[in-house]
Short mmCIF file of the C-alpha atoms (twelve columns), coordinates in Angstrom:
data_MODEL
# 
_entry.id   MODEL 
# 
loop_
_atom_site.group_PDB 
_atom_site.id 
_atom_site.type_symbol 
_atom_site.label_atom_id 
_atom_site.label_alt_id 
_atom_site.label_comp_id 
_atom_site.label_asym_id 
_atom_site.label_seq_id 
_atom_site.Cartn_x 
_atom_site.Cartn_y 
_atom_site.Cartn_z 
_atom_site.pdbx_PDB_model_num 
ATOM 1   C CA . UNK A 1   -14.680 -6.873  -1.602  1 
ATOM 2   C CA . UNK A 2   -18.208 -5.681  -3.125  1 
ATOM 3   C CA . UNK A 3   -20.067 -8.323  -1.907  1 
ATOM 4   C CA . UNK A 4   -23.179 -8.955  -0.302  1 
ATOM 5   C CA . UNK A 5   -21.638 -10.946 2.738   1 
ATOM 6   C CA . UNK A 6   -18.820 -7.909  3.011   1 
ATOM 7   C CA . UNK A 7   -21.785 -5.482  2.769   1 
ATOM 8   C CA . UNK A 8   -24.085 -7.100  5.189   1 
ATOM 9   C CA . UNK A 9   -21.444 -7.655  7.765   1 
ATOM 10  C CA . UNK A 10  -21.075 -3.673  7.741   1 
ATOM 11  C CA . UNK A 11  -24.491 -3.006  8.350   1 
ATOM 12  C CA . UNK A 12  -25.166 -5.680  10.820  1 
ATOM 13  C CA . UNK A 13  -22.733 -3.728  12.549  1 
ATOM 14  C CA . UNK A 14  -24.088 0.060   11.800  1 
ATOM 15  C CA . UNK A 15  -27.437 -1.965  12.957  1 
ATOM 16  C CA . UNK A 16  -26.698 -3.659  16.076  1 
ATOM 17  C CA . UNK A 17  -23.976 -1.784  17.507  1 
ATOM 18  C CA . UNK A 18  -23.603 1.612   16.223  1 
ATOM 19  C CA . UNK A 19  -25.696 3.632   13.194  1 
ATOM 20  C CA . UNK A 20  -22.590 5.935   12.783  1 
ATOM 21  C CA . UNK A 21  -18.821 5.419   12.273  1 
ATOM 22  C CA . UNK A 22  -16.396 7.329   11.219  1 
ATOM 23  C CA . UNK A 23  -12.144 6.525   11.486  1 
ATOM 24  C CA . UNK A 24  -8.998  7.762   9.391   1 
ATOM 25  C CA . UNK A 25  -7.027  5.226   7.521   1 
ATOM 26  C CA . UNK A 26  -3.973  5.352   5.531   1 
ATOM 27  C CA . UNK A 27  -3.568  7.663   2.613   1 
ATOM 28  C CA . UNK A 28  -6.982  8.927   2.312   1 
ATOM 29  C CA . UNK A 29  -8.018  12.569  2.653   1 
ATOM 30  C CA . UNK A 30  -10.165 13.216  6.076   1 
ATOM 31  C CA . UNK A 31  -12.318 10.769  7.721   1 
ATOM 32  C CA . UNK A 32  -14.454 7.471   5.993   1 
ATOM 33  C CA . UNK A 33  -18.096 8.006   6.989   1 
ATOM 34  C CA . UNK A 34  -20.831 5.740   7.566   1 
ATOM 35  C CA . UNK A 35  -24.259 5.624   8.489   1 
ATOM 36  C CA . UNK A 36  -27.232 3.617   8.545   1 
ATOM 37  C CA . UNK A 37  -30.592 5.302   7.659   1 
ATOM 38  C CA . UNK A 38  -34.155 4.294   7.552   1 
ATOM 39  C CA . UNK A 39  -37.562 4.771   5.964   1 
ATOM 40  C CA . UNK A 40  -39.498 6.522   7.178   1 
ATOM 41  C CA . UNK A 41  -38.305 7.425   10.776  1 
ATOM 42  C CA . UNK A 42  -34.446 8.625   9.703   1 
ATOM 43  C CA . UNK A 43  -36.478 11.500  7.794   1 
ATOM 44  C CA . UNK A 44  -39.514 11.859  9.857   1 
ATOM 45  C CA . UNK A 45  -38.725 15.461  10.711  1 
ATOM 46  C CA . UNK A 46  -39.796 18.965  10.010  1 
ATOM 47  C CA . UNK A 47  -36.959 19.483  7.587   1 
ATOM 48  C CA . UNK A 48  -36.901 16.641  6.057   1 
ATOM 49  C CA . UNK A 49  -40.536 16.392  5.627   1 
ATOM 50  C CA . UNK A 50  -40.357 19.680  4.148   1 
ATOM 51  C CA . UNK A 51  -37.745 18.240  1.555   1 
ATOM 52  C CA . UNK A 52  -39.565 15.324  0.297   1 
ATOM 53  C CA . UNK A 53  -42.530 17.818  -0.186  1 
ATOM 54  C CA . UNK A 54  -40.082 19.831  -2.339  1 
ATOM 55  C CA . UNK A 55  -39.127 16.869  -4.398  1 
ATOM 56  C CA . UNK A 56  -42.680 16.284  -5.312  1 
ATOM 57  C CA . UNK A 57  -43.688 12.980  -2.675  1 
ATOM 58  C CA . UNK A 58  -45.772 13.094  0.190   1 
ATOM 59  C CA . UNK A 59  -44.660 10.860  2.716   1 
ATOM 60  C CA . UNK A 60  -40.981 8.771   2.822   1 
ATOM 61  C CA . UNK A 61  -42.077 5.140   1.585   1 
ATOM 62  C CA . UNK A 62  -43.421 7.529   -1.646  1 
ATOM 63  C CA . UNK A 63  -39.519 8.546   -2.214  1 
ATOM 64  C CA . UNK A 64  -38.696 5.208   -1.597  1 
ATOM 65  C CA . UNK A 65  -41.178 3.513   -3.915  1 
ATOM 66  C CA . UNK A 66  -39.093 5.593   -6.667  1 
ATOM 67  C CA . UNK A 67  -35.503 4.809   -5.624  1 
ATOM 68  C CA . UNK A 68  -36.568 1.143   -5.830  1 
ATOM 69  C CA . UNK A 69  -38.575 1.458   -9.180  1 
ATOM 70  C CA . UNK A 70  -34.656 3.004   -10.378 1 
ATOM 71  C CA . UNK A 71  -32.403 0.251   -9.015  1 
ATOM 72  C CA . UNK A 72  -34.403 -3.303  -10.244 1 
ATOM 73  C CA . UNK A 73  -36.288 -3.690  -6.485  1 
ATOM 74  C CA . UNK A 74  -40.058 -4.145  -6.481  1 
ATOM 75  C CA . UNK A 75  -42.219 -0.939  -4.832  1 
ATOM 76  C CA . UNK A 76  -43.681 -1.265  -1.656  1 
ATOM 77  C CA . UNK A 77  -47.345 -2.122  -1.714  1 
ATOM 78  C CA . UNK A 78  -48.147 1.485   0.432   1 
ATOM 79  C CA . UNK A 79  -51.935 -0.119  1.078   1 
ATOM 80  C CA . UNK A 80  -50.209 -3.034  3.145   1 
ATOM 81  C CA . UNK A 81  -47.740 -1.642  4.835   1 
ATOM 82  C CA . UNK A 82  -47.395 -2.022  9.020   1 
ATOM 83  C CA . UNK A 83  -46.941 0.984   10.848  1 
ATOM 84  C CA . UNK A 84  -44.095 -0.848  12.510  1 
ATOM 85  C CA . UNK A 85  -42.454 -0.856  8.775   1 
ATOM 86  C CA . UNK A 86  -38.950 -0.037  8.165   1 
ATOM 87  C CA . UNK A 87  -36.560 0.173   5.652   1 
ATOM 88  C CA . UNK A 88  -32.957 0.429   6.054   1 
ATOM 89  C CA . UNK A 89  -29.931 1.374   4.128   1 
ATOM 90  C CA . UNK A 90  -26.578 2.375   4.313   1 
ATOM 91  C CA . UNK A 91  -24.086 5.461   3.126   1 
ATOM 92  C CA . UNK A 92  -20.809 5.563   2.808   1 
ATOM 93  C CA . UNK A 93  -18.616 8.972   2.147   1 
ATOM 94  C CA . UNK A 94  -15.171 9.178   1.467   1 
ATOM 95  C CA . UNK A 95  -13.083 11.425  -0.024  1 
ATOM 96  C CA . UNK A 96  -10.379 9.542   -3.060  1 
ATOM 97  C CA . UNK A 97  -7.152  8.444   -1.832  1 
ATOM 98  C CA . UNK A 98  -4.948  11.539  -2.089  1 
ATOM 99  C CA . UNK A 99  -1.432  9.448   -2.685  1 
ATOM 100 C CA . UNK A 100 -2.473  7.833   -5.565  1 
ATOM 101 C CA . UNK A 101 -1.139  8.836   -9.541  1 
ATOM 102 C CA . UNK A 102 -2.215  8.749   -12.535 1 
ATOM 103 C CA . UNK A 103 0.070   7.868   -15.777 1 
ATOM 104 C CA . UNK A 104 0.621   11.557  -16.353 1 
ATOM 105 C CA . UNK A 105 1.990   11.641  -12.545 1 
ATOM 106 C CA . UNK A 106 -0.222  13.732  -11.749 1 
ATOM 107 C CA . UNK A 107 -1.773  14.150  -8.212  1 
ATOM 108 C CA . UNK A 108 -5.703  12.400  -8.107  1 
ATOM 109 C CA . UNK A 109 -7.761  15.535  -6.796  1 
ATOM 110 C CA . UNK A 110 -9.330  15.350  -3.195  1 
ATOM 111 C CA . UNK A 111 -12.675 14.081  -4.526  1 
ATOM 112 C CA . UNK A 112 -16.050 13.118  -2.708  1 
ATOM 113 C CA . UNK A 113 -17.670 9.659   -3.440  1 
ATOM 114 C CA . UNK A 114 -20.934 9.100   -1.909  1 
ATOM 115 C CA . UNK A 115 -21.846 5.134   -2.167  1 
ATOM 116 C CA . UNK A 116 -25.592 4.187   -1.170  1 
ATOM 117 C CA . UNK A 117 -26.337 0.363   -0.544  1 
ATOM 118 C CA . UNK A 118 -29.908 -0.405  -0.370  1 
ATOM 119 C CA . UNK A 119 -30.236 -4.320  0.792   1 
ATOM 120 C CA . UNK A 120 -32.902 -6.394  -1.137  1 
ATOM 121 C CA . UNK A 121 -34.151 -10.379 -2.086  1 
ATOM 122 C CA . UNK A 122 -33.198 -11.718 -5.371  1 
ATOM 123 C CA . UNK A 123 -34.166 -14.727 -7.330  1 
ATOM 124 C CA . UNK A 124 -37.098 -15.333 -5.227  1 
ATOM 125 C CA . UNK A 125 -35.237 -15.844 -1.627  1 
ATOM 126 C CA . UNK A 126 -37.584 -15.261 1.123   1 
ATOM 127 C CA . UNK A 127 -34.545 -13.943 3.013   1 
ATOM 128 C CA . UNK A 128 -32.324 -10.764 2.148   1 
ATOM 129 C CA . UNK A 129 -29.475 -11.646 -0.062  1 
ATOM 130 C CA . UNK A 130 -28.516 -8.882  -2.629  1 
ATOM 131 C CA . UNK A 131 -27.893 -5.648  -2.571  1 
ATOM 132 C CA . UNK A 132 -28.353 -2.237  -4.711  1 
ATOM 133 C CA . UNK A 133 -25.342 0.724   -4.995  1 
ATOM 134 C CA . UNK A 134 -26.320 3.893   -5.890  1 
ATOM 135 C CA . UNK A 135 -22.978 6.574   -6.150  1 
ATOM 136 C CA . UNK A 136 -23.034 9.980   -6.097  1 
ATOM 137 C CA . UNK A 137 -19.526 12.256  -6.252  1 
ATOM 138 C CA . UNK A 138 -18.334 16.377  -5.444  1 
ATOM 139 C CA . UNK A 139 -21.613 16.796  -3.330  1 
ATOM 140 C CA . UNK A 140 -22.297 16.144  0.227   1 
ATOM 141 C CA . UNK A 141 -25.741 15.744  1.129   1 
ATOM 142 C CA . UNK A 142 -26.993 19.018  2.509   1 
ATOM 143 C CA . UNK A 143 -30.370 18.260  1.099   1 
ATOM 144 C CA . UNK A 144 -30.451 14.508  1.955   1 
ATOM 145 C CA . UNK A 145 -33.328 13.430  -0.120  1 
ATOM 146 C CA . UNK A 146 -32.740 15.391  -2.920  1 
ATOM 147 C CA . UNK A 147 -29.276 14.080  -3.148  1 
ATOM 148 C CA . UNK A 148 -30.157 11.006  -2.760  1 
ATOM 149 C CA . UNK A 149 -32.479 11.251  -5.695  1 
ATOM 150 C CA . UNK A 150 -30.213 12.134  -7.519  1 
ATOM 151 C CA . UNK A 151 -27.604 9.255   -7.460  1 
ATOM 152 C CA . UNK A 152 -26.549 7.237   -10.453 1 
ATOM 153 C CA . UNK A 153 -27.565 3.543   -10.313 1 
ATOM 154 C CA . UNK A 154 -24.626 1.178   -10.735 1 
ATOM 155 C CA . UNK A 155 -26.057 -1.755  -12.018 1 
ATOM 156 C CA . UNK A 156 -25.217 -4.954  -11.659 1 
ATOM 157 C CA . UNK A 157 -21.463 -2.911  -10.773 1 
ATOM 158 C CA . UNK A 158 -21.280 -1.875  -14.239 1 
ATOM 159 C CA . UNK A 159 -18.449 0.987   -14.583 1 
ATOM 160 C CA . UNK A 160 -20.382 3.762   -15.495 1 
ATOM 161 C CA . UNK A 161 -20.171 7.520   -17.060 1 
ATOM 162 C CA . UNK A 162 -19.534 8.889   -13.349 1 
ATOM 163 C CA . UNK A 163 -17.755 6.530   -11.548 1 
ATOM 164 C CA . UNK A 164 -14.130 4.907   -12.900 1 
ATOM 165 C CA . UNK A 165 -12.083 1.856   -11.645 1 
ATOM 166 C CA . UNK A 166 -9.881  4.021   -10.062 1 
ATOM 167 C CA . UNK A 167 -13.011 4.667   -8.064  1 
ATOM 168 C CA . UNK A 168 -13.852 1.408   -7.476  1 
ATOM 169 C CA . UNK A 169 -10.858 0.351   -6.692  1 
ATOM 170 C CA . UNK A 170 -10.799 3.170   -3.361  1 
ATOM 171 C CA . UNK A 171 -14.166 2.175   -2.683  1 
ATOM 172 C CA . UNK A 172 -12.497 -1.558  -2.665  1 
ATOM 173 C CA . UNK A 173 -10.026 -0.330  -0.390  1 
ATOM 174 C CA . UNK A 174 -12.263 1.689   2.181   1 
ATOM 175 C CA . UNK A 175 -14.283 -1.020  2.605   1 
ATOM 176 C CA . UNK A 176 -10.949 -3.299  3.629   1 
ATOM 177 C CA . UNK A 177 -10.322 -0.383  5.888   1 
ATOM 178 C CA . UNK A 178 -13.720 -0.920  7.123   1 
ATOM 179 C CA . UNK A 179 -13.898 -4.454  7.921   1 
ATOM 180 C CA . UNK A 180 -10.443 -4.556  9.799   1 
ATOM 181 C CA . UNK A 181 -11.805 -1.123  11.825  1 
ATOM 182 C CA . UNK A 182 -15.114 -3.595  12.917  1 
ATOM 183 C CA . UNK A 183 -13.062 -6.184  13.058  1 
ATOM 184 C CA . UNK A 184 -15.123 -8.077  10.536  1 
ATOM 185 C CA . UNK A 185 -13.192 -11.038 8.967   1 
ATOM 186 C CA . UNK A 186 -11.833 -10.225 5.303   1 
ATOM 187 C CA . UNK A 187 -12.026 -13.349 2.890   1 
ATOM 188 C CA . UNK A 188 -9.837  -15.399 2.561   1 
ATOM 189 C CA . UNK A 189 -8.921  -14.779 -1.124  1 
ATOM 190 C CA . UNK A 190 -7.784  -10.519 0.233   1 
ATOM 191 C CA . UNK A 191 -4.641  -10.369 1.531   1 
ATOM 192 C CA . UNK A 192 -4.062  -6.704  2.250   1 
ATOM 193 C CA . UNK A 193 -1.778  -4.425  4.982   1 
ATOM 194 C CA . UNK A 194 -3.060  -2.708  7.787   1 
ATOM 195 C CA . UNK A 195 -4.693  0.710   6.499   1 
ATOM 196 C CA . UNK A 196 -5.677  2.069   9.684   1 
ATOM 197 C CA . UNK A 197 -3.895  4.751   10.986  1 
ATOM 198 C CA . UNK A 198 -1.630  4.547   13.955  1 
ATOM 199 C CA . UNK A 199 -2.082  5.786   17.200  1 
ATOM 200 C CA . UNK A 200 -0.368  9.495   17.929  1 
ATOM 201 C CA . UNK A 201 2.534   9.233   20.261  1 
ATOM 202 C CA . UNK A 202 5.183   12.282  20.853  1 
ATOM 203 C CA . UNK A 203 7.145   10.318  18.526  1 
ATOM 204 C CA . UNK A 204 5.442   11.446  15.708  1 
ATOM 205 C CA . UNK A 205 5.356   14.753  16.064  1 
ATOM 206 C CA . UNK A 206 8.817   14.451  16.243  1 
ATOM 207 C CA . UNK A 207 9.567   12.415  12.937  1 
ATOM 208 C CA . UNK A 208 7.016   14.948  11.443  1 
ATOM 209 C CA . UNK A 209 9.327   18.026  12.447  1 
ATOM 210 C CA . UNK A 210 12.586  16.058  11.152  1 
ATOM 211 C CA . UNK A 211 11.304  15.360  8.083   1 
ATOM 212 C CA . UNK A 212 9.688   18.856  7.529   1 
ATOM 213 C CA . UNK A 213 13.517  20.519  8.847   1 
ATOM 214 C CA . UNK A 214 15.152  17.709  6.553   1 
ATOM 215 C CA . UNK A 215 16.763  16.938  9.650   1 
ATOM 216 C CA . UNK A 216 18.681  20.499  9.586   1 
ATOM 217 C CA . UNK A 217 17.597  21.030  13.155  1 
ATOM 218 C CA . UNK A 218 19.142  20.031  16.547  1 
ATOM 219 C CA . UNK A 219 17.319  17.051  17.782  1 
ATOM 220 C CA . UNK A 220 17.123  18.687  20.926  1 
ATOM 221 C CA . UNK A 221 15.556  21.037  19.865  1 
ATOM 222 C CA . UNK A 222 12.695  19.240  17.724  1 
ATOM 223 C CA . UNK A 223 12.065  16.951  20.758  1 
ATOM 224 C CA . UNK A 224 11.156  19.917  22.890  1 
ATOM 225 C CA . UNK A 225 9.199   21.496  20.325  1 
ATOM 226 C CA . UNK A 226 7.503   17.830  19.999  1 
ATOM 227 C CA . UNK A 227 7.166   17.549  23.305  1 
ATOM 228 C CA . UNK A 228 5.219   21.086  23.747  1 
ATOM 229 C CA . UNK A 229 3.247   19.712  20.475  1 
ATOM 230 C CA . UNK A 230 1.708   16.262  22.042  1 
ATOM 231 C CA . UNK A 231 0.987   18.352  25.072  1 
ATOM 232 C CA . UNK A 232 -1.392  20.479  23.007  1 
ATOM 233 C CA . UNK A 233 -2.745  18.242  20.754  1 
ATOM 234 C CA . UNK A 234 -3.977  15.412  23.871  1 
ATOM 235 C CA . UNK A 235 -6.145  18.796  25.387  1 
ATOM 236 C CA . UNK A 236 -8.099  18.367  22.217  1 
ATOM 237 C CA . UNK A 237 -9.391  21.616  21.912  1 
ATOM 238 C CA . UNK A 238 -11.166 23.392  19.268  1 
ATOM 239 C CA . UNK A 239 -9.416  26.590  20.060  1 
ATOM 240 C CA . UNK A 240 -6.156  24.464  19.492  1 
ATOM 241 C CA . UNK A 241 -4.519  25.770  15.435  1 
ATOM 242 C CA . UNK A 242 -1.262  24.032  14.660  1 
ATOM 243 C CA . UNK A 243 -0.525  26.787  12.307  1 
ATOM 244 C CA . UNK A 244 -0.669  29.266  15.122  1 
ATOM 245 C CA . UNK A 245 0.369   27.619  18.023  1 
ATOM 246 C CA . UNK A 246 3.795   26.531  16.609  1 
ATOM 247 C CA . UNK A 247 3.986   30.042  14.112  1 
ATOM 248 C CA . UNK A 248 7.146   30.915  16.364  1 
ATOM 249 C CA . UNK A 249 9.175   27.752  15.675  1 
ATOM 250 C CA . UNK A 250 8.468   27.499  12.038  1 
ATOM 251 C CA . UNK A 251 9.628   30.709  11.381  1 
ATOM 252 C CA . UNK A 252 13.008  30.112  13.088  1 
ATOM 253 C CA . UNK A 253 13.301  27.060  10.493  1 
ATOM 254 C CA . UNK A 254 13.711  28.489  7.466   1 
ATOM 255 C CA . UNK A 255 10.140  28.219  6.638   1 
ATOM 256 C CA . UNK A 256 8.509   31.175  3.918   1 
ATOM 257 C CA . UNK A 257 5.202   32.788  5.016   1 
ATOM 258 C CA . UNK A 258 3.823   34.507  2.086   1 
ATOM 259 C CA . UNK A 259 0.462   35.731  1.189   1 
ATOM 260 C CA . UNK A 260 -1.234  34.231  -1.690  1 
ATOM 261 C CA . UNK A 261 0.105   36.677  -4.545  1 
ATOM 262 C CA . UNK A 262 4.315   36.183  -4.841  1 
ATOM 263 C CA . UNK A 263 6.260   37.152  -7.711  1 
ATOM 264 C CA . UNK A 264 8.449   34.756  -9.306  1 
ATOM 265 C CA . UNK A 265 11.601  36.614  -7.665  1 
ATOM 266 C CA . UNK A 266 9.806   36.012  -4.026  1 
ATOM 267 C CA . UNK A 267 10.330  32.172  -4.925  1 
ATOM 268 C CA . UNK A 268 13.428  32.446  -5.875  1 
ATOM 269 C CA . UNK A 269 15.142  34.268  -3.248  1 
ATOM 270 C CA . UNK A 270 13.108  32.011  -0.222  1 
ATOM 271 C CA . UNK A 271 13.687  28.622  -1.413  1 
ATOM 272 C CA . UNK A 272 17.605  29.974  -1.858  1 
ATOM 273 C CA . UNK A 273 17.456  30.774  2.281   1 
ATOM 274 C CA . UNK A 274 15.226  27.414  2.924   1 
ATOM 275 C CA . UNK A 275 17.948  25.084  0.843   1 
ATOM 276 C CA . UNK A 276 20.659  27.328  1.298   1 
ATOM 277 C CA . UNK A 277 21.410  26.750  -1.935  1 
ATOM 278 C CA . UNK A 278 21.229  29.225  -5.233  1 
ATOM 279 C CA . UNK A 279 17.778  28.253  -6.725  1 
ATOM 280 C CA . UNK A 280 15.904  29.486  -9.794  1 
ATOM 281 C CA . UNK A 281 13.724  28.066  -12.326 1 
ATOM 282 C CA . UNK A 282 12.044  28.906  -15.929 1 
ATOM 283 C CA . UNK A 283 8.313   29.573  -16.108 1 
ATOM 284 C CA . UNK A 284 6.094   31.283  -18.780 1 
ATOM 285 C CA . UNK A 285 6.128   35.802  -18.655 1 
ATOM 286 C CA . UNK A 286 2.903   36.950  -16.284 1 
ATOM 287 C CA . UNK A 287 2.883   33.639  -14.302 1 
ATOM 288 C CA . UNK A 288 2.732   34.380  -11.008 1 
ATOM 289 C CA . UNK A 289 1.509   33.054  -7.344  1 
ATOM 290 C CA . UNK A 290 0.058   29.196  -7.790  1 
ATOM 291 C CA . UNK A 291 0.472   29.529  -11.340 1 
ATOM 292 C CA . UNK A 292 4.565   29.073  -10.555 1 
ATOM 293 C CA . UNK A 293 3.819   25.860  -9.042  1 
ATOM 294 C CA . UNK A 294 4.512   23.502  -11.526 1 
ATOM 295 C CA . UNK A 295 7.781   24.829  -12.269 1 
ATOM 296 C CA . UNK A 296 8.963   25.709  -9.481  1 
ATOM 297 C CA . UNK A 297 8.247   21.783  -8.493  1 
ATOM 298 C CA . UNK A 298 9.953   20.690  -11.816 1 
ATOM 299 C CA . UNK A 299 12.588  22.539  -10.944 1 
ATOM 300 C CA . UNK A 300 12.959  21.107  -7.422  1 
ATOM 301 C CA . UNK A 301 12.496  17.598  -8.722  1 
ATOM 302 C CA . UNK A 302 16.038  17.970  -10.772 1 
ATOM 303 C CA . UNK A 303 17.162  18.370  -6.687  1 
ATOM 304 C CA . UNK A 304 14.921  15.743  -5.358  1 
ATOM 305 C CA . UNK A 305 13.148  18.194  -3.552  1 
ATOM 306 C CA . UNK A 306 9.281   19.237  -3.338  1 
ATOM 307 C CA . UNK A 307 7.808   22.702  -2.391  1 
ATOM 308 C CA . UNK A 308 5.098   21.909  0.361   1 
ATOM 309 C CA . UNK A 309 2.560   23.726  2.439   1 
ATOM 310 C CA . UNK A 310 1.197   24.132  6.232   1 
ATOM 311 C CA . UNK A 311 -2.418  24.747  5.631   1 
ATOM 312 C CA . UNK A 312 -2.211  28.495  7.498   1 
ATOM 313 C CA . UNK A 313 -6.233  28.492  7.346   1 
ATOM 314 C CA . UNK A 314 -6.337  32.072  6.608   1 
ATOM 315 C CA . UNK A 315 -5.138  33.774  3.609   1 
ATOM 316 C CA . UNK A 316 -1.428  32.744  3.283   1 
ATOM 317 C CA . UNK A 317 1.070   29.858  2.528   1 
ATOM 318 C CA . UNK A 318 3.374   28.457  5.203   1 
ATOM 319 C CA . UNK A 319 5.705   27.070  2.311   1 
ATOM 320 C CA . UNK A 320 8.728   24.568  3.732   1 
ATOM 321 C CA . UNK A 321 10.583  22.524  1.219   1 
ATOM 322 C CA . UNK A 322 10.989  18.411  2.056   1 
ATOM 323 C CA . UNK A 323 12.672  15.570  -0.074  1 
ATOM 324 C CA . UNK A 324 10.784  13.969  -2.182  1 
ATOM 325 C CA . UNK A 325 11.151  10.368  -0.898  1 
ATOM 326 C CA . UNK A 326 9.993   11.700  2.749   1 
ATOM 327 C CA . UNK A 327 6.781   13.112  1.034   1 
ATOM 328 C CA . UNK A 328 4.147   10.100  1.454   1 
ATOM 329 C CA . UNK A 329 5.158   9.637   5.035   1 
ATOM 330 C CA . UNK A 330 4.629   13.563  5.843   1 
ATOM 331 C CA . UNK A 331 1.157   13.421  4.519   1 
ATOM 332 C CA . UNK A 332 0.670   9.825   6.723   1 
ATOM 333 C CA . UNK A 333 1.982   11.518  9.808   1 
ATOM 334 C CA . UNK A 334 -0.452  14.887  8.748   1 
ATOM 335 C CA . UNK A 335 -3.289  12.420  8.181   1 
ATOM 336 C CA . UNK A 336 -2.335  10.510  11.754  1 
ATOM 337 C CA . UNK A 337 -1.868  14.169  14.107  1 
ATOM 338 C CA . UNK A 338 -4.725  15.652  11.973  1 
ATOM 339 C CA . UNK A 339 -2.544  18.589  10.641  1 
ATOM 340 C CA . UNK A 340 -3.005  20.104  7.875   1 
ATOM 341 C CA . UNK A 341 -0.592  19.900  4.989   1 
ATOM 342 C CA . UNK A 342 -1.162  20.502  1.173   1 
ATOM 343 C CA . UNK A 343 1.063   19.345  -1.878  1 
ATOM 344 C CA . UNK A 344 1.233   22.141  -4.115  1 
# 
């Protein structure tokens, strides 16, 4: 998938039709982000004029001139350029897919991968027909150009000290995403599933509230509650906060709203009422709050359960316990009604 015909077909797209993109697809945390930039005229403002001071250059095609002397591309010849000139390239942000494991079976954490493709003519082709990555991770780019400066050359895709082939591998995967989003034609030799996400019906937010309830409430009642749900969520308003809008129905569900500090007996005693079942587990003396997670979800597991969370977006946990098989498609349906819920 990291090719230059896969590549180019991306940014013919971010060139002709739109500079900006941005779409959900399956399994990965938030949206995949992409944009087309230029030098000089995507940073031919106040601020970022002001940055590329602070980095030490004096105009754009200066900063550029660098990036290029980093990643095998031959400078610009500043003396000859046409004040028509232009430069393009492309970013893509994503954040790692959050239902992937590791050996250990341990959870990947929610991290940021910044990919930078600048376009470029090798083994003397008059025409464009290669292309550079640069890859940055954790940051966003709040100063653009310093960021950008400051990205790690992949050569020739080389796995390198700050990028993995687990990394690759999403990067691989958002970029399928990508081309079937476009509708850009994947090659033949990638056969792959649909990864974008689908459209929200009612429906979902029903199958989300079974699976959350483990089906322990009356379907009449989770289709009204549904119902009142898709209502909401078409207004798409800012002011709209699943958390608080529906606070009254997850506390009639057995839910547990606790603050962030809980002593072990707190867990105890509210995962007994949520699984109406006698529950306790073993954990270390002086563990407490978070620091209980682990075993309290080792000690689920033996039930095939998992502890999970309704991001409250203050300072509490809306805990709810699920089974364990119905966890990927809870975070699918989260990722598909943009709700928020955490594994713990």
């Amino acid at each position: 998938m990291i090719s230059f015909d896969i590549l180019n077909a991306i940014y013919s797209y971010l060139y002709e039709e739109s500079s900006s993109v941005n779409f959900k697809m399956k399994g990965f945390f938030d949206k995949i982000y992409l944009n087309r930039y230029a030098f000089p005229e995507s940073f031919d403002d106040q601020k970022s004029r002001s940055q590329i001071k602070n980095c030490g250059f004096n105009n754009g095609f200066e900063v550029l001139n660098f990036i290029f002397s980093q990643i095998d591309i031959e400078p610009l010849d500043l003396e000859l350029l046409t004040p028509d000139a232009s430069y393009d390239f492309i970013h893509i942000q994503f954040h790692s897919d959050v239902t992937s494991y590791n050996t250990e079976n341990k959870k990947k954490k929610n991290v940021l991968h910044n990919f930078i493709i600048f376009f470029c003519c090798d083994d003397g082709s008059p025409e464009t027909n290669s292309y550079r990555i640069l890859y940055q991770k954790k940051s966003y780019f709040t100063s653009y150009i310093s960021s950008l400066l400051k990205c790690q050359y992949i050569k020739n895709a080389i796995i390198e000290s700050e990028i993995n082939e687990e990394t690759i591998k999403d990067f691989e995967t958002v970029l399928i995403a990508t081309c079937q989003y476009l509708h850009i034609e994947l090659p033949e030799i990638v056969s792959a599933p649909n990864l974008l996400l689908e459209e929200f019906t009612q429906h979902h937010f029903e199958e989300l509230l079974c699976l959350i309830t483990r089906n322990k409430v009356e379907l009449k009642i989770i289709k009204k509650q549904a119902k009142k749900m898709f209502a909401k969520h078409k207004l798409s308003s800012e002011e709209n906060e699943f958390y608080e809008d529906n606070y009254e129905f997850f506390e009639s569900v057995n839910c547990w709203n606790s603050d962030w500090k809980f002593e072990p007996e707190d867990a105890e005693y509210f995962i007994s009422e949520m699984i109406e079942d006698e529950f306790s587990f073993d954990y270390p003396e002086e563990t407490y709050s978070h620091d209980l997670f682990p075993y309290l979800q080792s000690a689920l597991a033996k039930r095939d359960l998992e502890l999970m969370s309704i991001n409250t977006m203050c300072d509490s946990y809306l805990f709810f316990v699920a089974y364990r098989g119905d966890v990927s498609r809870i975070l699918e349906l989260a990722n598909i009604l943009d709700v928020q819920i955490d594994r713990l």
